[in-house]
Legacy VTK file of the C-alpha trace (Angstrom):
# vtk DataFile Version 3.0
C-alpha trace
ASCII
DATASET POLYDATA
POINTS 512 float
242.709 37.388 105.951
244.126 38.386 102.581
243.212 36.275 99.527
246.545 35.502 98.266
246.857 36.007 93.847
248.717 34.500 91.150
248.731 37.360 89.815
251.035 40.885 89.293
249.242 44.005 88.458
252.087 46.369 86.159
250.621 50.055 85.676
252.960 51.475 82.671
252.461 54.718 81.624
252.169 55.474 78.150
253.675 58.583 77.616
256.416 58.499 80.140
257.042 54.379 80.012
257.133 54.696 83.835
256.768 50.788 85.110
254.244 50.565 88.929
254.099 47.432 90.137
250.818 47.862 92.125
249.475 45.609 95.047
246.225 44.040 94.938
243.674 45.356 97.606
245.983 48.316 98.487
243.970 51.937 97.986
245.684 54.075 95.630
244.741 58.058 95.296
245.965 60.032 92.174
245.574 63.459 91.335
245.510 64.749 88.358
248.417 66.215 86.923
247.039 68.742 84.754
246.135 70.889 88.186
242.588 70.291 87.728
241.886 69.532 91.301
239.996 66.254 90.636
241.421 63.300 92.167
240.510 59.304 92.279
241.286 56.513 95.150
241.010 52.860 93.579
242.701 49.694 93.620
242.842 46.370 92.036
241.348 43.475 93.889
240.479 39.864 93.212
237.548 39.443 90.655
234.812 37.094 92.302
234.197 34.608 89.343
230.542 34.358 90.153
229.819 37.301 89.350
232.153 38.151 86.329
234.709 36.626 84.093
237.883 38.549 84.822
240.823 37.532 87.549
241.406 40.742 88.733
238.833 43.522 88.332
239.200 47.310 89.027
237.259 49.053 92.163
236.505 53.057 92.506
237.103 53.901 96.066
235.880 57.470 95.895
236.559 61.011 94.125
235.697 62.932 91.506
238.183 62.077 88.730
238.758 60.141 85.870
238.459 56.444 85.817
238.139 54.473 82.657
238.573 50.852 81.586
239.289 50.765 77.948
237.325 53.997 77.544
234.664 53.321 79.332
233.983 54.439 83.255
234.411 52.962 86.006
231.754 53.890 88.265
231.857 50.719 90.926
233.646 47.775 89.717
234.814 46.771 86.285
236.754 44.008 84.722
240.060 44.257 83.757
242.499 41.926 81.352
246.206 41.632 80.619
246.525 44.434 77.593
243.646 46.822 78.745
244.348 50.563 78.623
243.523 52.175 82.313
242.931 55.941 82.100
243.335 58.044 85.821
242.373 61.565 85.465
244.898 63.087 82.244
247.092 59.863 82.377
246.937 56.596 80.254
248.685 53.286 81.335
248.890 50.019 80.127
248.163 47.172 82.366
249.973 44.105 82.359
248.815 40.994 84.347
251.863 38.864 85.447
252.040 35.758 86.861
253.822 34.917 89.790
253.541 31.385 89.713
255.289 29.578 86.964
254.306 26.223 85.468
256.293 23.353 87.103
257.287 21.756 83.629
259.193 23.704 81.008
257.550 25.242 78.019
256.742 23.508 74.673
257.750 26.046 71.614
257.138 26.089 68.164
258.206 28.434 65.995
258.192 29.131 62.283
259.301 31.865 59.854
259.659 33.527 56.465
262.182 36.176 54.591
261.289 37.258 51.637
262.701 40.184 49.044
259.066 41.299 48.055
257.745 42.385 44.779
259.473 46.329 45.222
263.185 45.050 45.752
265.827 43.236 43.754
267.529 41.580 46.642
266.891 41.089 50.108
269.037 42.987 52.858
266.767 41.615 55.521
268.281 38.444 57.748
267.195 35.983 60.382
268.618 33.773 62.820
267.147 30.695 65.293
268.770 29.107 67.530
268.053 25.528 69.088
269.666 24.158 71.945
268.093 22.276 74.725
268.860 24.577 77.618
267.554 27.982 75.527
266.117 28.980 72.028
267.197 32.343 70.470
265.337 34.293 67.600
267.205 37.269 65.831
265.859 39.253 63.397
267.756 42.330 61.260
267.079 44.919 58.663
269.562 45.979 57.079
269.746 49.969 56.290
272.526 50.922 53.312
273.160 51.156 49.535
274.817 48.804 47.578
275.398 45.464 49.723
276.442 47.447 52.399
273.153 46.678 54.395
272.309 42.593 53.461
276.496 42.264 54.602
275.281 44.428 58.123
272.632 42.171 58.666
273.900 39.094 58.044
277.708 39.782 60.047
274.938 40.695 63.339
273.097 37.596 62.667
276.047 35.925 62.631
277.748 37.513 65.335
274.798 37.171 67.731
273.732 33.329 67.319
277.902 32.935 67.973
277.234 33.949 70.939
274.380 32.274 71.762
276.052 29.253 70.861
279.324 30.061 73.141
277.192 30.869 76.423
274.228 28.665 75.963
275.252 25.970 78.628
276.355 28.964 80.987
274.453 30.929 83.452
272.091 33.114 81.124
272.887 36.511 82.162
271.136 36.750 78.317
270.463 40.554 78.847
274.256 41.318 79.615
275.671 38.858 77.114
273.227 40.355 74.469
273.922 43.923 75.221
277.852 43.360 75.040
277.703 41.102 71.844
275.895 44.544 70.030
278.678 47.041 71.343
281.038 44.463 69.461
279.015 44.562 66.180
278.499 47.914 66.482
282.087 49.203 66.391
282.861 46.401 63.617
280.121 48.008 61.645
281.571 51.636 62.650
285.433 50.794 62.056
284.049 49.167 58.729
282.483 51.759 57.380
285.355 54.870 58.200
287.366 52.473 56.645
285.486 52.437 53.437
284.923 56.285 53.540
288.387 56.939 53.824
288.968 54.706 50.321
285.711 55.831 48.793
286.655 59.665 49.283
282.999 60.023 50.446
280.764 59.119 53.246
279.829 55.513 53.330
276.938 54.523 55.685
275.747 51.310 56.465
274.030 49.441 59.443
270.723 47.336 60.575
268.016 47.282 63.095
268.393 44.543 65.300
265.299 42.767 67.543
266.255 39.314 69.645
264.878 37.113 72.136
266.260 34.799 74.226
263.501 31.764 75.691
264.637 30.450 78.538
262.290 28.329 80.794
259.038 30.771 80.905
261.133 33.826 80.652
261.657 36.186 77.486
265.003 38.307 77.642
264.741 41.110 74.458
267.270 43.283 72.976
265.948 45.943 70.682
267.164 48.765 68.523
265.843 50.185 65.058
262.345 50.017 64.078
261.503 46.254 63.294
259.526 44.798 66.349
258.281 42.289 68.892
254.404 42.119 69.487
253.322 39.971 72.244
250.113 38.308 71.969
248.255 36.498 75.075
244.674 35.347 75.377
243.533 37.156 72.707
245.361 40.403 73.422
248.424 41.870 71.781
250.390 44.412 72.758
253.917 46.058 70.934
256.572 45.249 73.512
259.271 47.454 71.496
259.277 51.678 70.949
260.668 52.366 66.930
263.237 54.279 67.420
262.967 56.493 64.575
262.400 60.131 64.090
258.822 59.658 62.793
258.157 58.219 66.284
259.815 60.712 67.912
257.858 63.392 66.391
254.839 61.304 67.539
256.205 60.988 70.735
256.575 65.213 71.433
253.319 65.480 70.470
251.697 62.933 72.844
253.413 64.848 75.528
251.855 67.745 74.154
248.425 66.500 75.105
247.895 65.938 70.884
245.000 63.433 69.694
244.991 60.369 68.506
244.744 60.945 64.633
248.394 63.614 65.131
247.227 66.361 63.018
249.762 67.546 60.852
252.149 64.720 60.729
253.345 63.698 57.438
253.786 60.007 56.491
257.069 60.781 55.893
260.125 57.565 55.495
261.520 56.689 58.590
265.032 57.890 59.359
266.216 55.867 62.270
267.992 57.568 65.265
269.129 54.378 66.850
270.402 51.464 65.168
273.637 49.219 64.738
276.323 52.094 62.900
274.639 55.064 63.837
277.123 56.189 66.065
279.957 55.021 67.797
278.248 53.817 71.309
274.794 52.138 71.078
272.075 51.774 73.451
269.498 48.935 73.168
266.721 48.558 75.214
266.500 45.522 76.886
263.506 44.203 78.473
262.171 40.787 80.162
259.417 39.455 81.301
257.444 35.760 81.928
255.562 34.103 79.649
252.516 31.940 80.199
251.056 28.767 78.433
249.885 30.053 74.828
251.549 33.145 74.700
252.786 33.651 71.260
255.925 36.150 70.164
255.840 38.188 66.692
259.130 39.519 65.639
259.023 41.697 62.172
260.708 44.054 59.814
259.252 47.108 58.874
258.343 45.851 55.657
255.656 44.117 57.911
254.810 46.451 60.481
254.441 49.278 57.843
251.498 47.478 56.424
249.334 45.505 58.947
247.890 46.822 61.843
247.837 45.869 65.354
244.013 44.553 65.432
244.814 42.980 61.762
248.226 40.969 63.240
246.187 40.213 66.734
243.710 38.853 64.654
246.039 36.525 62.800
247.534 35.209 65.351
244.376 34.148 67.298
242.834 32.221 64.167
245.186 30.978 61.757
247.892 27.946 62.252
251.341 28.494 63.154
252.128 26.374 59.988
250.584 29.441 57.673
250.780 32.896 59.516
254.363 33.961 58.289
253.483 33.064 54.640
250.167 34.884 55.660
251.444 38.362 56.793
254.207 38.167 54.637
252.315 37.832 51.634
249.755 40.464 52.443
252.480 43.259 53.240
253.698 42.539 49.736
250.180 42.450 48.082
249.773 46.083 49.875
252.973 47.037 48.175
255.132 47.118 50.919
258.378 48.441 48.894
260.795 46.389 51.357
261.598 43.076 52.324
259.699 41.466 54.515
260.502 39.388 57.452
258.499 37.613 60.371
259.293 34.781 63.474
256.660 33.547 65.181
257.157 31.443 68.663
254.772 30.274 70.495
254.698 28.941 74.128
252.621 26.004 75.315
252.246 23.663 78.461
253.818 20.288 77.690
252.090 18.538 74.087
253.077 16.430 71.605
252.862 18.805 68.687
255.061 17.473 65.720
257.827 20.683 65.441
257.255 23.013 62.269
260.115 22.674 59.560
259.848 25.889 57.455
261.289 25.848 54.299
264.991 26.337 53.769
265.705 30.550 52.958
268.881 31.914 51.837
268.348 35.062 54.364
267.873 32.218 56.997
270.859 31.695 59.452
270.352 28.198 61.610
272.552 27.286 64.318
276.069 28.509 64.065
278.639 27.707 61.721
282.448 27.874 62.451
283.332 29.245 58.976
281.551 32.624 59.327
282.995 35.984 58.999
284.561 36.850 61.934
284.925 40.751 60.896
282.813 42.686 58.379
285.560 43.127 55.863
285.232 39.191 55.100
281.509 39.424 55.580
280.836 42.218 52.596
283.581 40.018 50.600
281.739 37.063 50.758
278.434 39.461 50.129
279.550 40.287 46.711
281.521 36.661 46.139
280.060 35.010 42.824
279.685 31.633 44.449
278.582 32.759 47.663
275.578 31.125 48.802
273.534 31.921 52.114
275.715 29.614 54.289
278.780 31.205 52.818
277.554 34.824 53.213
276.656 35.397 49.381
273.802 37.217 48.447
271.156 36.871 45.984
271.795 40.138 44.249
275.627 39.616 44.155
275.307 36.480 42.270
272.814 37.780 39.922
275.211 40.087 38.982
278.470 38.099 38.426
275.928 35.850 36.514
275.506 39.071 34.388
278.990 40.169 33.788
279.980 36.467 33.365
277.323 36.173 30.574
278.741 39.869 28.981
281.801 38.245 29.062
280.627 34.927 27.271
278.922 36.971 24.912
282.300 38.889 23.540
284.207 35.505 23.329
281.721 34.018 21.423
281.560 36.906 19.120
285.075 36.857 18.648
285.217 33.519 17.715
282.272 33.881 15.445
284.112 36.446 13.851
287.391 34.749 13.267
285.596 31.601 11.748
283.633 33.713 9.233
287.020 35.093 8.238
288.335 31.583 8.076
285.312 29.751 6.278
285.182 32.589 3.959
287.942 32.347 2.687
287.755 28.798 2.161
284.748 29.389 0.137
281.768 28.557 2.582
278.928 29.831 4.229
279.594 32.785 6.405
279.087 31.537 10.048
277.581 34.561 10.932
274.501 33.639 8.673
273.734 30.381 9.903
271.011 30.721 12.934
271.359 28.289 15.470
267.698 26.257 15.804
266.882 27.006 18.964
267.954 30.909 18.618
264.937 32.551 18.362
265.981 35.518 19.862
269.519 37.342 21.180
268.105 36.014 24.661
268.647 32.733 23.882
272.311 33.076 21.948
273.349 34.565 25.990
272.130 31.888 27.658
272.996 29.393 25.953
276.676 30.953 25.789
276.419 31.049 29.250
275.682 27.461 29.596
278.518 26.280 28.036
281.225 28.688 28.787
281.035 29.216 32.416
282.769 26.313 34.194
280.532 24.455 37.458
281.057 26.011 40.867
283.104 23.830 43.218
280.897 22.749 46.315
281.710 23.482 49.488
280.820 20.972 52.090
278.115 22.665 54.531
279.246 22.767 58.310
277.269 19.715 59.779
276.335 21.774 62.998
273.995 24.438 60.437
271.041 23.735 58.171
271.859 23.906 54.513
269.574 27.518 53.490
268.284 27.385 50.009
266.785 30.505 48.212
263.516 32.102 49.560
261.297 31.203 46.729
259.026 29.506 48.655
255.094 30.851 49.154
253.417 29.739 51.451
249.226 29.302 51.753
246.873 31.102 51.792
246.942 34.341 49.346
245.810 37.211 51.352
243.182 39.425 49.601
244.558 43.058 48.964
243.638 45.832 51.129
242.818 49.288 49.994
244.471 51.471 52.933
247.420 50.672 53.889
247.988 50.903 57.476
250.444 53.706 58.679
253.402 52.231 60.748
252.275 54.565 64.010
248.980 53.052 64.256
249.958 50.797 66.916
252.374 52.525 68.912
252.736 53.537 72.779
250.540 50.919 73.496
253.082 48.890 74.785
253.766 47.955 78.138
257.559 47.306 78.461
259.924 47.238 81.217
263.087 48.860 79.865
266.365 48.230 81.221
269.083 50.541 79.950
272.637 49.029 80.177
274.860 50.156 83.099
LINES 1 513
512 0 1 2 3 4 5 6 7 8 9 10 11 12 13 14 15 16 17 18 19 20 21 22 23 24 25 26 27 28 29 30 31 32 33 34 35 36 37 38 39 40 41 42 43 44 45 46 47 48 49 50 51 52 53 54 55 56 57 58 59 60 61 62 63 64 65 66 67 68 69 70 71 72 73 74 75 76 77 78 79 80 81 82 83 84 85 86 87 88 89 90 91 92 93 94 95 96 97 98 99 100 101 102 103 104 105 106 107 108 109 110 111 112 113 114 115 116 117 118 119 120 121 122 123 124 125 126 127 128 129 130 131 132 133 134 135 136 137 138 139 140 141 142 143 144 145 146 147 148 149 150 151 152 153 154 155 156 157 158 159 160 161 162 163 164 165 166 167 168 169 170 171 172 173 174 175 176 177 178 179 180 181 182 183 184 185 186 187 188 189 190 191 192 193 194 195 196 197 198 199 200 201 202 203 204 205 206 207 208 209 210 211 212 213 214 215 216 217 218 219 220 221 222 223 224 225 226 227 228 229 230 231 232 233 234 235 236 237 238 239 240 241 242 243 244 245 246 247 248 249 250 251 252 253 254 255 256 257 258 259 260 261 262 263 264 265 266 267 268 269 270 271 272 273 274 275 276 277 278 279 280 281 282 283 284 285 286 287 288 289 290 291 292 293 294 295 296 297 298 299 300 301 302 303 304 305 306 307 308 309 310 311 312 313 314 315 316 317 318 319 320 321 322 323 324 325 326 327 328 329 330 331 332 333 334 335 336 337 338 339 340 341 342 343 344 345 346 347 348 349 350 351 352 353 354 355 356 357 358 359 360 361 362 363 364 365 366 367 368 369 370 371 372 373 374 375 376 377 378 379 380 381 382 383 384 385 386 387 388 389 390 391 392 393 394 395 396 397 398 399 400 401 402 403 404 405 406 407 408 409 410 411 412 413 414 415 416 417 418 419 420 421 422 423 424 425 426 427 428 429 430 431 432 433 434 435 436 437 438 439 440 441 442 443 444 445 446 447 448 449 450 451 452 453 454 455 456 457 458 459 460 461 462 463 464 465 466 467 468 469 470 471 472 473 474 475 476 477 478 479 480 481 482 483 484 485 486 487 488 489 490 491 492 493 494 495 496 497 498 499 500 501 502 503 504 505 506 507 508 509 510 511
C-alpha cells in the first residue's frame, strides 16, 4: 500500500524554466541530452525519519549518469529540501517541495517596509503600496525608469492605479492573476499615450516608465505579477530562492550563455547598467509574468528594487531574513545597499506568513514614497499624476514629490531674494536722501552670511500652504527620513546583480 505525502515534488529546469510536477515513488529514467549515452532511473520517495532528517529524500534506481544533490552524488539515497539544486546528467533543476495540505486556519502576516532616496540621488523615483483588507493583503512595489520626474510620476500613477484595484475587487472572487494582468495593460497604455503626447510637444523623444513587482495574499496562496528587474525572493525554512527572472538585457546576455553550456563565473561579461527589455512604457503591449503558488507557516516574502538587489547577495539576504527581526530587516538591507554605494533608491517589503499568534502588528514609519490603502482623490490619468509630481505643495498623499518641492522652494526663495533687493534698494534711495544711514550698510544681527539673508527672506515672504484634509480611508505619509537600527558595516565587494539568478523555481503563467 502506498504511503500517502503531504507533499508535491516540482522539478524546474533552470535553463529552460520548464515546470514537472513529479510523483513520489514513481521511477523516472533520463537521458542525457548532450548525446552522451549515459542515462539515470530515480525517483523521489518518502524519507524514513529514523534514519535521516529530510521529508522526502532522493533514490538512484540504476545507470550510469549524473546524479547530484546540491553538487554532491547521489550514489543510493540522499536527502533532499525545498530550494535544493538537482543535477540529471547535463541538466540542472530546482526543486520545490509543495504542500498539498493547507493549514485549517488562515495565515497570520506581518509585514514591514522602507523607501528611501539613498546617499547617490536627489529624489526618490522609487514607490510602494500595501494594501489591508480582511479578505486579502496586497504589496506593490515600483521603480521608476526616466529623467526629470517623468519616472517618480510612473511609479507612483501604477501604485496608484494598482491598489485601486485592489480596493474595487477585494470582496470579489480573486481571479488576482487576471485582475492584475488587466490593471497593467491599463497603466501601460496611460504611460504610452502619456509619453507620445509629451514627445509630440517636446519635439524630441520622451521616455518614461517603471518596473513593477506585486503580490496578492490570499488565504495560504501568493498570486505575483512581475515585470522589470526589481524582485520577489522567497524564503522558507532557511532556504531562499528568487521567484522572479530580471528582465533586462544584462540577464539576457546571461541567459544565451547558460544555454551555451557557459560557467558559472560568465567569462567575458561586462558589469555593464541594466537596460530593461520589459517594463511598464516599453512598448505598446506588455507581458508580465504571473506566477502562484502556496505558502506555508513561516514563509517569509522579499520584494526589492534594484537599488537592493544590485548590492546584497542571495546567501547575504537569506541570511537576514533567518536571524534578524521583522521590526529591523528593511532598515537593515536598506541601509547596507546605501553604505555599499548603491547609486539608486532603495526599496524593500517584507511579509511574513505564520500559523495563528498574537504578534502585536508592525507600524513602520510614515514615508512620502509610501502609498497605504486607496484614496479617492488620486490621479486618475498620468497627465494629473506628473502635474501633481511637479506641484509646489504636493505632498506624498497628493502626488508631490520631494524633488519638486525642493525646487519651487528654490525658485520661490530666488524670487524672495530680488524683492527684497529691490526694496533694499529703493529705501537706500529714500533714506539717503533724507540724510541717513544707507540701508544697504546696516547688517542684520543674525546675517552672518548671504545664506542666512535667503532664508530668512524666505521665511517671511512666502505665504503658509493651505492644508488639505487627508482622505480618512489612507494613512497620512510623511517624508522618508527615518533610519532605522542597526548600521550595517560596509562591505568591500559589492555583489553583482546576476549572482543570484536562474536559481529560481517559478511557475510562469503568460496571459492568454
Amino acid at each position: 500500500m502506498a504511503v500517502q505525502s503531504p507533499y508535491e515534488v516540482h522539478l524546474i529546469n533552470l535553463q529552460t524554466q520548464q515546470h514537472s510536477i513529479l510523483q513520489l515513488n514513481a521511477a523516472m529514467e533520463q537521458a542525457d541530452p548532450s548525446g552522451s549515452g549515459r542515462s539515470v532511473a530515480f525517483r523521489f520517495q518518502i524519507g524514513d525519519p529514523s534514519q535521516m532528517s529530510a521529508a522526502v529524500v532522493l533514490e538512484r534506481i540504476s545507470g550510469g549518469g549524473v546524479l547530484l544533490v546540491d553538487g554532491r552524488p547521489v550514489l543510493d539515497l540522499s536527502p533532499v529540501a525545498h530550494g535544493s539544486v538537482i543535477t540529471i546528467n547535463s541538466q540542472q533543476y530546482r526543486l520545490e517541495l509543495v504542500s498539498t495540505e493547507q493549514p485549517s486556519q488562515p495565515p497570520s502576516l506581518r509585514a514591514n517596509w522602507l523607501s528611501i532616496t539613498g546617499s547617490y540621488r536627489d529624489h526618490n523615483e522609487d514607490a510602494i503600496g500595501i494594501s489591508d483588507p480582511a479578505r486579502a493583503r496586497m504589496f506593490v512595489l515600483c521603480d521608476g525608469v526616466g529623467g526629470a520626474e517623468a519616472g517618480e510620476a510612473v511609479s507612483q500613477f501604477a501604485i496608484q492605479q494598482m491598489l485601486t484595484m485592489f480596493h474595487q475587487h477585494s470582496k470579489g472572487s480573486g481571479e488576482w492573476l487576471a485582475l492584475m494582468n488587466q490593471a497593467l495593460v491599463a497603466i501601460n497604455t496611460e504611460v504610452r499615450r502619456n509619453s507620445r503626447m509629451l514627445s509630440e510637444q517636446r519635439g524630441t523623444t520622451v521616455m518614461m516608465g517603471s518596473t513593477m513587482v506585486s503580490v496578492v495574499l490570499q488565504g495560504w496562496d501568493a498570486f505575483i505579477l512581475h515585470v522589470g528587474d526589481s524582485r520577489l525572493y522567497h524564503w522558507r525554512s532557511g532556504q531562499i530562492r528568487q521567484v522572479t527572472n530580471d528582465h533586462s538585457t544584462f540577464m539576457d546576455d546571461i541567459y544565451a550563455r547558460m544555454g551555451e553550456g557557459a560557467s558559472g563565473t560568465m567569462p567575458g561579461i561586462s558589469l555593464k547598467r541594466n537596460v530593461l527589455v520589459r517594463g511598464i512604457g516599453k512598448s505598446d503591449t506588455i507581458e508580465p509574468d504571473l506566477i502562484q503558488f502556496r505558502l506555508a507557516p513561516g514563509d517569509k516574502l522579499l520584494l526589492c528594487s534594484d537599488g537592493m538587489s544590485d548590492k546584497i547577495g542571495l546567501e547575504e539576504v537569506g541570511a537576514a531574513l533567518r536571524d534578524m527581526r521583522l521590526e529591523d530587516l528593511p532598515g537593515y538591507l536598506a541601509n547596507t545597499a546605501d553604505t555599499r554605494v548603491s547609486k539608486d533608491n532603495i526599496s524593500v517589503i517584507i511579509v511574513e506568513s505564520n500559523l495563528g499568534g498574537d504578534a502585536p502588528p508592525i507600524r513602520p514609519p510614515a514615508q512620502e514614497r509610501a502609498y497605504l490603502g486607496y484614496n479617492g482623490r488620486w490621479p486618475k490619468s498620468l497627465d494629473s499624476a506628473v502635474a501633481a509630481a511637479v506641484a509646489p505643495a504636493g505632498g506624498a498623499a497628493n502626488g508631490g514629490s520631494a524633488s519638486s518641492r525642493g525646487s519651487s522652494k528654490l525658485l520661490i526663495g530666488a524670487v524672495a531674494v530680488v524683492a527684497l533687493l529691490a526694496v533694499v534698494a529703493i529705501l537706500a534711495v529714500v533714506l539717503g536722501g533724507q540724510g541717513g544711514a544707507p540701508v544697504a550698510a546696516q547688517t542684520p544681527a543674525n546675517a552672518t552670511d548671504p545664506v542666512a539673508v535667503v532664508t530668512e527672506a524666505v521665511e517671511t515672504s512666502v505665504p503658509a500652504t493651505a492644508t488639505v484634509t487627508p482622505d480618512p480611508t489612507e494613512t497620512p505619509l510623511p517624508t522618508d527620513t527615518a533610519t532605522p537600527a542597526p548600521t550595517p558595516t560596509p562591505t568591500e565587494t559589492p555583489v553583482p546583480p546576476t549572482a543570484t539568478l536562474r536559481t529560481e523555481p517559478t511557475a510562469t503563467i503568460r496571459p492568454g
